[in-house]
OpenMM code with the backbone's topology and positions (N, CA, C; nanometers):
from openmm import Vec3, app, unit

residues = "UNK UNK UNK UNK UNK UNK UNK UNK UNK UNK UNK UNK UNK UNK UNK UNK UNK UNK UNK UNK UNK UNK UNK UNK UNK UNK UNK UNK UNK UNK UNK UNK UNK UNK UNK UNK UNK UNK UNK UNK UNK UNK UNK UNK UNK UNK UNK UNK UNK UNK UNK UNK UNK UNK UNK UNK UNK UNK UNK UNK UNK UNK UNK UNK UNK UNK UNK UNK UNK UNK UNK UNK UNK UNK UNK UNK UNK UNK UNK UNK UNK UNK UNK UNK UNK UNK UNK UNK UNK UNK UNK UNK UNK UNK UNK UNK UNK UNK UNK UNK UNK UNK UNK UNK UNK UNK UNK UNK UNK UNK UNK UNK UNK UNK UNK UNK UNK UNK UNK UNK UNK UNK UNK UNK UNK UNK UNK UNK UNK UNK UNK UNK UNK UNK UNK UNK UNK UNK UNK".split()
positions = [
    Vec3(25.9876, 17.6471, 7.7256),
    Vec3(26.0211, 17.7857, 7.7530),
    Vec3(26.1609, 17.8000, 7.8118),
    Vec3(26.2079, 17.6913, 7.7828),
    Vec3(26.3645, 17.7002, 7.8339),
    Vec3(26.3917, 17.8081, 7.7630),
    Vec3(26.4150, 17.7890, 7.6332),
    Vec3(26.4661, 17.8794, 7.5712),
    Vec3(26.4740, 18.0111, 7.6374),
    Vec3(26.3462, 18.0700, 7.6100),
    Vec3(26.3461, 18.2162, 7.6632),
    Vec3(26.4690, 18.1943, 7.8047),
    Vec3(26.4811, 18.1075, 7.8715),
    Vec3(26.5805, 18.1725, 8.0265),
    Vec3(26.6808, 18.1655, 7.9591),
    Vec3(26.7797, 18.0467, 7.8522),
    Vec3(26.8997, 18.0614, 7.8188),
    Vec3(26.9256, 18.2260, 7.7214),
    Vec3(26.8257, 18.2442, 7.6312),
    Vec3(26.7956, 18.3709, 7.5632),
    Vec3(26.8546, 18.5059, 7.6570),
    Vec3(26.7780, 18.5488, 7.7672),
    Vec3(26.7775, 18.5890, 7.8502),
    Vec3(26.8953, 18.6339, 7.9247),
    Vec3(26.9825, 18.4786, 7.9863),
    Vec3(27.1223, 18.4691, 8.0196),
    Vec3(27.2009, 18.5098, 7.9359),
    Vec3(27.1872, 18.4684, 7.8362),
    Vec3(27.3137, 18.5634, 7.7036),
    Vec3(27.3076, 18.6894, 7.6485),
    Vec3(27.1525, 18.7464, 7.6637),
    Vec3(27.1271, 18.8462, 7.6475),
    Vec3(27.1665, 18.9495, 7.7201),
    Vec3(27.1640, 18.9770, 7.8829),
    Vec3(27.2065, 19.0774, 7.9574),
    Vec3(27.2866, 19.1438, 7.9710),
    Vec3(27.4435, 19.0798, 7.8829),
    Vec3(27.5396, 19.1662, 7.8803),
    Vec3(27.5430, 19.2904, 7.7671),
    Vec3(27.4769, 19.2208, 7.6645),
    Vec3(27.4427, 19.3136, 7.5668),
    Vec3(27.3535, 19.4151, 7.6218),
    Vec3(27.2410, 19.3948, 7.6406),
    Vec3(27.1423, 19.4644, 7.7431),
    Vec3(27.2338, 19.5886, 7.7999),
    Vec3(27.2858, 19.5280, 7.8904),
    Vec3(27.3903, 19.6780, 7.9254),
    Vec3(27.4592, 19.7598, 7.8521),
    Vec3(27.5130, 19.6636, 7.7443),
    Vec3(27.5911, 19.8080, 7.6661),
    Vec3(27.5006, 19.9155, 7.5683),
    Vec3(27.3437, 19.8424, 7.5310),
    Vec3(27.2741, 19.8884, 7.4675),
    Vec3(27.2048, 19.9975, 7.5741),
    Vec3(27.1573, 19.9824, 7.7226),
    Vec3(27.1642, 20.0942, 7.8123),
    Vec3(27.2667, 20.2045, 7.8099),
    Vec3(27.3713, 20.1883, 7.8081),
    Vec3(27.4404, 20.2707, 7.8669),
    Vec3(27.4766, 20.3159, 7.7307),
    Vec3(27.4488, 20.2827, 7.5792),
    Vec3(27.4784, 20.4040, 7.4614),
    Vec3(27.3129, 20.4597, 7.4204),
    Vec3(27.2271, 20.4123, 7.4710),
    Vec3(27.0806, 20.4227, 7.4341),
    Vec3(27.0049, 20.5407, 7.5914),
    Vec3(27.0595, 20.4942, 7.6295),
    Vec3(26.9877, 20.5466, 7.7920),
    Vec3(26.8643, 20.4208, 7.8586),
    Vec3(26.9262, 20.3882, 7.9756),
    Vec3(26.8068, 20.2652, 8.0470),
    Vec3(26.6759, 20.2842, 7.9904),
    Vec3(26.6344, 20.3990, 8.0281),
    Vec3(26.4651, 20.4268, 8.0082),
    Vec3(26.4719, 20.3860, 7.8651),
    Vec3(26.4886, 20.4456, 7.7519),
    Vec3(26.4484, 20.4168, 7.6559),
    Vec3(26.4598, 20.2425, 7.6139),
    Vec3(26.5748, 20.2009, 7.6430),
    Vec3(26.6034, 20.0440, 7.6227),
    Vec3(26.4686, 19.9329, 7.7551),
    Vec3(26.4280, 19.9988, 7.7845),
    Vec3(26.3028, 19.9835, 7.9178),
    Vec3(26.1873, 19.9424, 7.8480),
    Vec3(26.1477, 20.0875, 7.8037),
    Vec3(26.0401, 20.0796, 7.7624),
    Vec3(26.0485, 19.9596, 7.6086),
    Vec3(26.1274, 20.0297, 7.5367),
    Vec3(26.1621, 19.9461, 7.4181),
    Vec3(26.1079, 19.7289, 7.4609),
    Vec3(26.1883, 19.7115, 7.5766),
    Vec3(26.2057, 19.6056, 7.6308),
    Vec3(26.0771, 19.5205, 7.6764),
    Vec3(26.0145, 19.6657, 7.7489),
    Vec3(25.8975, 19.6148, 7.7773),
    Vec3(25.7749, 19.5821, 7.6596),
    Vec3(25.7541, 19.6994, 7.5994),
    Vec3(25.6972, 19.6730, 7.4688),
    Vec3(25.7269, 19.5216, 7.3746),
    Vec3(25.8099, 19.5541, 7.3661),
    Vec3(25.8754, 19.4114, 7.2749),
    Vec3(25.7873, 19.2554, 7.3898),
    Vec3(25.8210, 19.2691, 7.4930),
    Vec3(25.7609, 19.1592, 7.5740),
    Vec3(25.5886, 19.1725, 7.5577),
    Vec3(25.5308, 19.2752, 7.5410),
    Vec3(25.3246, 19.2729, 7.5819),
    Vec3(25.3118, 19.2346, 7.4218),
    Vec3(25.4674, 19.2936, 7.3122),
    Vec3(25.3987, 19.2127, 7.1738),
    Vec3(25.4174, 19.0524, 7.1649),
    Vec3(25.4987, 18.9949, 7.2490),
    Vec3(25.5721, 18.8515, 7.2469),
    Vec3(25.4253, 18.8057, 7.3184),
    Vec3(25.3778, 18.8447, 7.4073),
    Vec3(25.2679, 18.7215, 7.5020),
    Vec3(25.1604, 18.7534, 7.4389),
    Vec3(25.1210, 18.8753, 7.3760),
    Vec3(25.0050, 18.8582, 7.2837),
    Vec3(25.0043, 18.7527, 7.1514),
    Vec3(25.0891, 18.7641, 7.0681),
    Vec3(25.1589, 18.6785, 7.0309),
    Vec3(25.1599, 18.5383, 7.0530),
    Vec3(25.1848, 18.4881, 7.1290),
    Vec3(25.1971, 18.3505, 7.2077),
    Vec3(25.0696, 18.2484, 7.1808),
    Vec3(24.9652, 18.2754, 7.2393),
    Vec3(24.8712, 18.2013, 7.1929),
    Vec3(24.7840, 18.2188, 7.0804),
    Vec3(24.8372, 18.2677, 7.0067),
    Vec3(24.8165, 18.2666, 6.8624),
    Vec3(24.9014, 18.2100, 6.7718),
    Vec3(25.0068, 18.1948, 6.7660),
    Vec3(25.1402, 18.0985, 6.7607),
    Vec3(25.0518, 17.9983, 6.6664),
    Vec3(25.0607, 17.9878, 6.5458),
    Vec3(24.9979, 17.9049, 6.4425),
    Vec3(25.1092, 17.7619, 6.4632),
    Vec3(25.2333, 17.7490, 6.4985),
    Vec3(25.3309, 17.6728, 6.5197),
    Vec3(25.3984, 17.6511, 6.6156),
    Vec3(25.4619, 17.5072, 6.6866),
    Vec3(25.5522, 17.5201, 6.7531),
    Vec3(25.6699, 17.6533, 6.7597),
    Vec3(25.7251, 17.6524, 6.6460),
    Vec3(25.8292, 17.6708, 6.5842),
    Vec3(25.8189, 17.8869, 6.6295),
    Vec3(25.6522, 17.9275, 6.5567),
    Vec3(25.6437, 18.0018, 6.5749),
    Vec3(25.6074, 18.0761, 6.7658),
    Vec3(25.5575, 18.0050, 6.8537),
    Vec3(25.5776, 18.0149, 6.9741),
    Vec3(25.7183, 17.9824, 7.0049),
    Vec3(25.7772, 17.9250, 6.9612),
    Vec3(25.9236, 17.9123, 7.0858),
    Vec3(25.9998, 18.0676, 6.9834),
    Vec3(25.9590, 18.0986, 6.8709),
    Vec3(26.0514, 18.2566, 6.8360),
    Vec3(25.9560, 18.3551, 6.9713),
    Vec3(25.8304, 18.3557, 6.9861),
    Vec3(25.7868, 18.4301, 7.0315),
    Vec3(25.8557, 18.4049, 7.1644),
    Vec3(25.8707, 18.3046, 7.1895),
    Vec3(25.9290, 18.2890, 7.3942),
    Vec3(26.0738, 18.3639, 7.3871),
    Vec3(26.1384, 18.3610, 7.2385),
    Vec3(26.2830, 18.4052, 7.2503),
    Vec3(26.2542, 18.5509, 7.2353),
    Vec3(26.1566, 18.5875, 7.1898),
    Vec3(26.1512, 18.7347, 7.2186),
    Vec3(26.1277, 18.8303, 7.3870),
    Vec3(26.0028, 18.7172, 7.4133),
    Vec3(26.0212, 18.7491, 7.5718),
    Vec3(26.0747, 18.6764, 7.6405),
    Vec3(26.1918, 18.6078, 7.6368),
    Vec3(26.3205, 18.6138, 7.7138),
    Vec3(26.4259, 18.7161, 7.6933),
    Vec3(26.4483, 18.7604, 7.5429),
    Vec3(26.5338, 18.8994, 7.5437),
    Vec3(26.4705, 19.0280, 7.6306),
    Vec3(26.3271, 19.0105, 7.5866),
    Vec3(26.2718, 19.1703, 7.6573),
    Vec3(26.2246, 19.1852, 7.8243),
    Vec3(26.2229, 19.0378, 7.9120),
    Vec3(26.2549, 19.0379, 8.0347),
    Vec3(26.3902, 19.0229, 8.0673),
    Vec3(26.4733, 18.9833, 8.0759),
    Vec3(26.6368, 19.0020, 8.0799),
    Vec3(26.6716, 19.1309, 8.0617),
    Vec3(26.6527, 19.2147, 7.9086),
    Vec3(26.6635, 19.3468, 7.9363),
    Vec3(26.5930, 19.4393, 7.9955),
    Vec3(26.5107, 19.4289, 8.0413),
    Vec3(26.3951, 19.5024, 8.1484),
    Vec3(26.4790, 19.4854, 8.2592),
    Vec3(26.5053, 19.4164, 8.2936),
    Vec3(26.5208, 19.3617, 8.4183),
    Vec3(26.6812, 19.4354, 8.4227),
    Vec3(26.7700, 19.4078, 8.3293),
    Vec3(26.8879, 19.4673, 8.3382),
    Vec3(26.8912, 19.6445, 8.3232),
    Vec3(26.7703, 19.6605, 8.2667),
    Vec3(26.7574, 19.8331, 8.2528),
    Vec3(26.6967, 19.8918, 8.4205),
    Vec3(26.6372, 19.8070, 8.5130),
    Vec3(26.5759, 19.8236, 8.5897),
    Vec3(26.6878, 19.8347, 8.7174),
    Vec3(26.7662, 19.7441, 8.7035),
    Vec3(26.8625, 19.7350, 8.8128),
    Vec3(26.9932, 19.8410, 8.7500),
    Vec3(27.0548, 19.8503, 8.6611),
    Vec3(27.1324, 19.9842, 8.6133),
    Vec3(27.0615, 20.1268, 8.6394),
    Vec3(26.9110, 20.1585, 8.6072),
    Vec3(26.8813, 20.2793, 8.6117),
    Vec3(26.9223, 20.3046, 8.7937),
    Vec3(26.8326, 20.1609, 8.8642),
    Vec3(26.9021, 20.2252, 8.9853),
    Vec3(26.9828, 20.2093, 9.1049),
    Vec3(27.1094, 20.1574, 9.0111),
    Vec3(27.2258, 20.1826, 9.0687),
    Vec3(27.2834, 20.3088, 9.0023),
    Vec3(27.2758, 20.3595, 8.9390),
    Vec3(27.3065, 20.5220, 8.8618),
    Vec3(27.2280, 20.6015, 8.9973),
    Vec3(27.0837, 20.6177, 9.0241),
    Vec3(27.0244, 20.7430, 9.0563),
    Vec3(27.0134, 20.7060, 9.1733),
    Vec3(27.0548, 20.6149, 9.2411),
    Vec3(27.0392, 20.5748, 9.3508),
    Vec3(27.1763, 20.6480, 9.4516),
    Vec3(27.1572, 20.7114, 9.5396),
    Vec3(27.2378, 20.7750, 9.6446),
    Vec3(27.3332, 20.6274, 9.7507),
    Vec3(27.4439, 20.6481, 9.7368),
    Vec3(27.5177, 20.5207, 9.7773),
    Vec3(27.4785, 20.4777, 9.9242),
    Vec3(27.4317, 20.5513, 10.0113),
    Vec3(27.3582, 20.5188, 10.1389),
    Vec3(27.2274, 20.4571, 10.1227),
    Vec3(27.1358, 20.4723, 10.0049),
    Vec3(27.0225, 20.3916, 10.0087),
    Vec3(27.0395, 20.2538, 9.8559),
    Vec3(27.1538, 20.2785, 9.8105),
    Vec3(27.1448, 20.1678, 9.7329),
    Vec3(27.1485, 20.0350, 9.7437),
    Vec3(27.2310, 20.0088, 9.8292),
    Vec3(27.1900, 19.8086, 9.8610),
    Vec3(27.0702, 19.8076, 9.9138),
    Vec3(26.9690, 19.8680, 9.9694),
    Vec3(26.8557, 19.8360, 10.0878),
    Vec3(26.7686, 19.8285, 9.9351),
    Vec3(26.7233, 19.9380, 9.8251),
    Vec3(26.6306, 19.9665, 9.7127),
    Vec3(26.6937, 19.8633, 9.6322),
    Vec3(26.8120, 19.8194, 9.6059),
    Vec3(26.8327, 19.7315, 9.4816),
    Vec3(26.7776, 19.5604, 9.5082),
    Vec3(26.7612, 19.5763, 9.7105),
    Vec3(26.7178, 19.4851, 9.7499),
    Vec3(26.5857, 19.4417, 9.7014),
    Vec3(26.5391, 19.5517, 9.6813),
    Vec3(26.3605, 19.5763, 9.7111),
    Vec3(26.3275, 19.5395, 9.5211),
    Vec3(26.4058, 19.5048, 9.4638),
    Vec3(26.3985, 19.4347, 9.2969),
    Vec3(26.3068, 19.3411, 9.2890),
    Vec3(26.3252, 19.2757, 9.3859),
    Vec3(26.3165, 19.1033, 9.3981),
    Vec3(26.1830, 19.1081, 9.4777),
    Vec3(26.0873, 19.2018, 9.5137),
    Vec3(25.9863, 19.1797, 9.6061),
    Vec3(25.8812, 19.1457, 9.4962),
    Vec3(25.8896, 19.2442, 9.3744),
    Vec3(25.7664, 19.1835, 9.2570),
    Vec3(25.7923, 19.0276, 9.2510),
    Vec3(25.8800, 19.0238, 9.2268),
    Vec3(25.9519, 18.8649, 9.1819),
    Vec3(25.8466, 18.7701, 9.3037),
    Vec3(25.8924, 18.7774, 9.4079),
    Vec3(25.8146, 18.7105, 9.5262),
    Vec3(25.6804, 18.7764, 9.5115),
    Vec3(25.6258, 18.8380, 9.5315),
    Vec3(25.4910, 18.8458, 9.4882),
    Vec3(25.4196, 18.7750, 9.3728),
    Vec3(25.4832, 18.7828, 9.2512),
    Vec3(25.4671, 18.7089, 9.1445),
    Vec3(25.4656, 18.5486, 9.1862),
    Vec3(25.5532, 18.5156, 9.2641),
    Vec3(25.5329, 18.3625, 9.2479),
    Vec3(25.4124, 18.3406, 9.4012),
    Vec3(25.3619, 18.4188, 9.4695),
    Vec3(25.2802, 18.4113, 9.5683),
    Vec3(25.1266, 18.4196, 9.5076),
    Vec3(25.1425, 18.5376, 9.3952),
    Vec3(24.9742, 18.5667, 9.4092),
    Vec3(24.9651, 18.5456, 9.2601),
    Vec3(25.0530, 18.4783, 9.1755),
    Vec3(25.0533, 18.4471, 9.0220),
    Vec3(25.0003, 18.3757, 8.9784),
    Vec3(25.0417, 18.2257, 9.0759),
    Vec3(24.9151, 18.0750, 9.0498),
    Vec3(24.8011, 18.1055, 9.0769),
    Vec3(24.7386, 18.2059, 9.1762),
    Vec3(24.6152, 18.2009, 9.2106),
    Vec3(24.5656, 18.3165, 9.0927),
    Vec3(24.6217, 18.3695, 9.0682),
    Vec3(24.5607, 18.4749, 8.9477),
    Vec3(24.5693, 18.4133, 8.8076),
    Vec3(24.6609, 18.3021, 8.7699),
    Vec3(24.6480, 18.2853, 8.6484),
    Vec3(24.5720, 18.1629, 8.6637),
    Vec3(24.5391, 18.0875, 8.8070),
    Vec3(24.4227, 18.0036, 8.7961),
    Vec3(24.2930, 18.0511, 8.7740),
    Vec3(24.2777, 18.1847, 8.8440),
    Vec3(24.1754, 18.2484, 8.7992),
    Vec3(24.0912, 18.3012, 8.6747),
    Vec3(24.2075, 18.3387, 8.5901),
    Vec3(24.2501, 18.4082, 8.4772),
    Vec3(24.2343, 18.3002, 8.3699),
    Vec3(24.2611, 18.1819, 8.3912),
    Vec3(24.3017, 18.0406, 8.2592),
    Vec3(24.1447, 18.0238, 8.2258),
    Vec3(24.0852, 17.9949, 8.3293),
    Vec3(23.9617, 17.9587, 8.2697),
    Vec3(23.9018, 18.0339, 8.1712),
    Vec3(23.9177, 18.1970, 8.1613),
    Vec3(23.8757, 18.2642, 8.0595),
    Vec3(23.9860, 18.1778, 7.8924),
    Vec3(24.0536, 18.0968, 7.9433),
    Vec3(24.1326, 18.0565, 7.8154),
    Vec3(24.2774, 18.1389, 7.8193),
    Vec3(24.3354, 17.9995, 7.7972),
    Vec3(24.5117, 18.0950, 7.8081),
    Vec3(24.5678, 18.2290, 7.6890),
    Vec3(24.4822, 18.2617, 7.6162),
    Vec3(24.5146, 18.3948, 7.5810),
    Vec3(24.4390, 18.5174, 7.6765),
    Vec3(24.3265, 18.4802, 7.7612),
    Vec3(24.3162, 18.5786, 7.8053),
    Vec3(24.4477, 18.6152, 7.9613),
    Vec3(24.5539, 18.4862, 8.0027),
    Vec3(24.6175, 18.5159, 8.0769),
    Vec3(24.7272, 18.6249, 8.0139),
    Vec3(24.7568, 18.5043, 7.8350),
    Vec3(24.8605, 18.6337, 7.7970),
    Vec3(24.8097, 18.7878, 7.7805),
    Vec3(24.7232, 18.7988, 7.7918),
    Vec3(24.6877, 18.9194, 7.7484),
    Vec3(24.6830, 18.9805, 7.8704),
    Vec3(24.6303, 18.9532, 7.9469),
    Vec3(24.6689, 19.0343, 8.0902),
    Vec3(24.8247, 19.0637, 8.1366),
    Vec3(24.9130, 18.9472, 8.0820),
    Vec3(24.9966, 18.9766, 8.1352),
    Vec3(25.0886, 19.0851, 8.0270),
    Vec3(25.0648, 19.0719, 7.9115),
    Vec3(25.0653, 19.1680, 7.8048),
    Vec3(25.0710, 19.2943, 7.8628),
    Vec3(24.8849, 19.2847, 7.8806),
    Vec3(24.8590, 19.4570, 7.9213),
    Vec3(24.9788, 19.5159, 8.0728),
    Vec3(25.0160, 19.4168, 8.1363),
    Vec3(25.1045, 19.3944, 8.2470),
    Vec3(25.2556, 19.4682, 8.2200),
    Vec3(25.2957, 19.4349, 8.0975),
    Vec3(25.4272, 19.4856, 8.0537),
    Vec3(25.4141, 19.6518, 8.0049),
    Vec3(25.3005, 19.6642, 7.9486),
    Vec3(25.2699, 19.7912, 7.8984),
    Vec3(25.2273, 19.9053, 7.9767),
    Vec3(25.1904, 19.8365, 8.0824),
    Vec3(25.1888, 19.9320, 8.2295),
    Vec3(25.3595, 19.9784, 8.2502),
    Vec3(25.4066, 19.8771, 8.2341),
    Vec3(25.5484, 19.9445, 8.2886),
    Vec3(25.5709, 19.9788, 8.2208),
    Vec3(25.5818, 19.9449, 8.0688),
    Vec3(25.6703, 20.0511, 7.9295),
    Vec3(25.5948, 20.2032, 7.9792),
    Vec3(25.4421, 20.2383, 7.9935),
    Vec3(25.3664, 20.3366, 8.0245),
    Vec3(25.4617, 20.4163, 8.1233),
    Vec3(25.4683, 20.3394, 8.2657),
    Vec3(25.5502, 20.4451, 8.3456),
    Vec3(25.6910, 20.4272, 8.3206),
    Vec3(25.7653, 20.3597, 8.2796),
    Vec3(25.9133, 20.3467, 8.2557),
    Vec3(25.9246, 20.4794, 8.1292),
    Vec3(25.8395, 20.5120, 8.0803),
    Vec3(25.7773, 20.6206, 7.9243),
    Vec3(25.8249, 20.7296, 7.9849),
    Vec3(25.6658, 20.7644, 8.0667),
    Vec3(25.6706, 20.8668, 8.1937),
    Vec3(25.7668, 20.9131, 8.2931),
    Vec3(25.8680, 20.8185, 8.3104),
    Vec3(25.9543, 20.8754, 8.4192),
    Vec3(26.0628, 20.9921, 8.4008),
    Vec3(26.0693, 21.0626, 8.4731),
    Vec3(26.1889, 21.1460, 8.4647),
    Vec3(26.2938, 21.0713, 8.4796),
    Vec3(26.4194, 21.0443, 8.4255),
    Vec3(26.5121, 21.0145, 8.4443),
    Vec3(26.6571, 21.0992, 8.4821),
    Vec3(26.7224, 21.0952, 8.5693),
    Vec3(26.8598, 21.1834, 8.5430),
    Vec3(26.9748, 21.1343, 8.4691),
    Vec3(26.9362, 21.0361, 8.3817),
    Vec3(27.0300, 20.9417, 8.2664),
    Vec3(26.9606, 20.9155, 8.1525),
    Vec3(26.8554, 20.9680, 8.1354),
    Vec3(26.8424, 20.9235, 7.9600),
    Vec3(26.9242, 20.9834, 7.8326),
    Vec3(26.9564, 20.9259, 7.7619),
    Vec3(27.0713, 20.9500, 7.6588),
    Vec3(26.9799, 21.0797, 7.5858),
] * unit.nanometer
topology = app.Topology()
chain = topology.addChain("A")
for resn in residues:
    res = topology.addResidue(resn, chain)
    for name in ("N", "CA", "C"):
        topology.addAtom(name, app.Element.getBySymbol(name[0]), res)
């Protein structure tokens, strides 16, 4: 799964310019979607070959999530609360690596598609509200 992080790294600059002529939200949701089809995907992967395209898909669509997430809010963000909220990015991140092993230990035994699939349905929660949001920047 290297791949997907180098994917990812080369991906973000593009990511931005595709935000900022597309509008964040829409390149969001887009992003996110593209990722709940990549991990469904995944353990069904009839091939090596065909899982590592699927990991390069969700390395593009977390990289750009992630780059649509931190642009939307440095845009709507008021310059007195923006370093403290852009801080607050990184708390899923730490949560994720706190309560992730114990949930996808939980979760594996049903068999590792039922983790991708949770974590699937996981991305589509956010495409859902990233959908939903009002934005004061969508193209």
């Amino acid at each position: 799964f290297g791949v997907s992080t180098l994917v990812g790294a080369l991906l973000s600059p593009i990511a931005g310019v595709l935000g900022d002529r597309y509008g964040f939200q829409r390149v969001l949701v887009a992003a996110a979607a593209a990722g709940a089809v990549s991990l469904v995907g995944m353990p069904l992967a009839p091939s090596l070959l065909v899982l590592a395209l699927y990991a390069l898909v969700f390395g593009a669509a977390s990289a750009t999530a992630t780059a649509m997430v931190i642009a939307q809010l440095a845009v709507d963000l008021p310059d007195d609360r923006r370093s403290a909220t852009l801080n607050l990015v990184y708390v899923p991140l730490y949560l994720g690596g706190i309560l992730g092993g114990v949930l996808g230990a939980l979760l594996v035994q049903g068999g590792l598609g039922v983790v991708m699939t949770a974590s699937a349905l996981l991305m589509l929660a956010g495409a859902t509200l990233a959908f939903n949001r009002r934005s004061s920047t969508a193209a």
